[in-house]
C-alpha positions in Angstrom: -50.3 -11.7 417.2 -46.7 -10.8 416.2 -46.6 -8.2 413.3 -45.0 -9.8 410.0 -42.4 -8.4 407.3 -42.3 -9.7 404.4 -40.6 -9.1 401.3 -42.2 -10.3 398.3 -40.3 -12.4 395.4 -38.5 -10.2 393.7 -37.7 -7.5 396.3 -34.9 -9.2 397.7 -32.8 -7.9 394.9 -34.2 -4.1 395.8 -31.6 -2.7 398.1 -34.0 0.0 399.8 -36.4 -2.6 400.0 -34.3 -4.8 401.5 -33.4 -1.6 403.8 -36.5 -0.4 404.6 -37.9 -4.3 405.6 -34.5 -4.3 408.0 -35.3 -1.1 409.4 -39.3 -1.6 410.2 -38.1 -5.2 410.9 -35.7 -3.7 413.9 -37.7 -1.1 415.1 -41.0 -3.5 415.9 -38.5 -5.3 418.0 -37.0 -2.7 419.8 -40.6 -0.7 420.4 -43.0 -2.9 420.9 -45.7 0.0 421.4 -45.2 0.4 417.3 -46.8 -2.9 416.9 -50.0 -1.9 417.7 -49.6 1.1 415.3 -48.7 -1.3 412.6 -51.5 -3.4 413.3 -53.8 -0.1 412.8 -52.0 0.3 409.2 -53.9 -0.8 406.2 -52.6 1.1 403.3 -50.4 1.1 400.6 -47.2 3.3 400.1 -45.2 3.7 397.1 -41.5 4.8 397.7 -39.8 6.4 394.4 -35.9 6.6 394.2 -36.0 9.1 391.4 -32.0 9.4 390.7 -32.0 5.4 390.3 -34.9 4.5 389.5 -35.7 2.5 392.0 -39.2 1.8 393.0 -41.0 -0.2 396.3 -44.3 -0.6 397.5 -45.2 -1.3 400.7 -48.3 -2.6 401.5 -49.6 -2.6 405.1 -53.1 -5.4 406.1 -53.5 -5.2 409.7 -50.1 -6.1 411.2 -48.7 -7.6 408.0 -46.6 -5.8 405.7 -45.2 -7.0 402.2 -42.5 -5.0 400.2 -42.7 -5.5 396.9 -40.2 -4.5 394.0 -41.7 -1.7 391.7 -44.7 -0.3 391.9 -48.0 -2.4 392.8 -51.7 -1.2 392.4 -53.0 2.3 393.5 -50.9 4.1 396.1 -52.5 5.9 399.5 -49.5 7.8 399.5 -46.2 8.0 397.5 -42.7 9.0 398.9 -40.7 10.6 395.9 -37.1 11.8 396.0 -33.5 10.6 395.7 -32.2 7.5 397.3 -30.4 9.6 399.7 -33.2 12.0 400.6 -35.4 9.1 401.1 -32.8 7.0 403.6 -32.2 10.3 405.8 -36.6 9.8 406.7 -35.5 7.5 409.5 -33.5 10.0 411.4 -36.9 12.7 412.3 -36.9 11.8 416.2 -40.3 11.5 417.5 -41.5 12.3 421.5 -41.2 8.7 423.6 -44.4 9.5 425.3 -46.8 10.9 421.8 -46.1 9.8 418.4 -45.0 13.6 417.2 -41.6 14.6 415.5 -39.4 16.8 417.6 -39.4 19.8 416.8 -37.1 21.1 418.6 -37.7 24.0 422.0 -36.1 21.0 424.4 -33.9 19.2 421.8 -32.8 21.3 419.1 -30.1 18.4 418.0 -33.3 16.6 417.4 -35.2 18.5 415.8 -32.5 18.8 412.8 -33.6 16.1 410.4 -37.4 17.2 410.9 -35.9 20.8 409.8 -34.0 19.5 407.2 -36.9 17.2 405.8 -39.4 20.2 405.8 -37.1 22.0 403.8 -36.7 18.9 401.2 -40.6 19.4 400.9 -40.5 23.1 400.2 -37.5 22.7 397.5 -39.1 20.2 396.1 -36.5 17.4 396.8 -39.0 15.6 398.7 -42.6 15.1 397.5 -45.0 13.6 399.9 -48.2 13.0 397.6 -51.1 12.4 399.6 -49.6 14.3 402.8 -52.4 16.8 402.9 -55.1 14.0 402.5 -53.8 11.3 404.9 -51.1 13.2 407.3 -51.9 10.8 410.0 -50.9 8.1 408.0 -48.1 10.0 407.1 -46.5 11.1 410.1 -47.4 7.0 411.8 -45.1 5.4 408.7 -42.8 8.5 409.6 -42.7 7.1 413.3 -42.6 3.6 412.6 -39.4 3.8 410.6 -38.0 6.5 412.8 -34.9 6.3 414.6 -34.9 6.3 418.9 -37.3 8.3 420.3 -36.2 11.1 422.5 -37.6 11.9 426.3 -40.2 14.7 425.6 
């Protein structure tokens, strides 16, 4: 079964929704080995764009995942930061071989945007809540939207 990507009526008009969908969208083609890892997913995922405003929630059923504008029922875990923050997640490289960022002893180039996210976190221009209770969940929607793995 092929995964789906969906955006719910409404979302179209959300351009990190619209973003986001493109991105997963792209990435599922490109690697099929992430389909399986989306087909594991069920969870939902609120993404907060606190300098707009803007709000998404994704919402992951066994190899189906519908964006939706705003924020829809009880979050697993909940992305908050500015758009920009938020848009710079897809760049933390992960291993081809393991689904684990870089972090950086072979490829410190790599390793950058995992440094720079970490940081975010401790500043506080990142929050990740629900990291500490689902960090597997985590670190898969961090992999599946991530940008080309590197050789590990």
């Amino acid at each position: 079964m092929q995964p789906i990507v969906d955006l719910a009526p409404g979302a179209e008009d959300n351009l990190l929704a619209v973003r986001l969908g493109e991105l997963i969208r792209d990435n599922l083609a490109r690697h099929p080995s992430r389909r399986a890892q989306l087909r594991a997913f069920r969870a939902s995922v609120l993404v907060v764009a606190q300098d707009s405003g803007v709000s998404l929630t994704m919402r992951f059923d066994h190899g189906r995942l519908t964006i939706h504008d705003g924020a829809i029922g009880v979050p697993t875990i909940t992305f908050c930061g500015d758009e920009e923050v938020l848009l710079r997640l897809p760049q933390v490289a992960f291993h081809r071989r393991v689904a684990v960022p870089v972090l950086g002893v072979r490829h410190p180039h790599g390793a950058a945007p995992l440094r720079q996210m970490l940081a975010q976190l401790v500043r506080g221009d990142l929050k990740i809540y629900g990291l500490l209770a689902h960090p597997r969940l985590v670190l898969a929607l961090l992999h599946l939207v991530s940008r080309p793995s590197v050789d590990g």
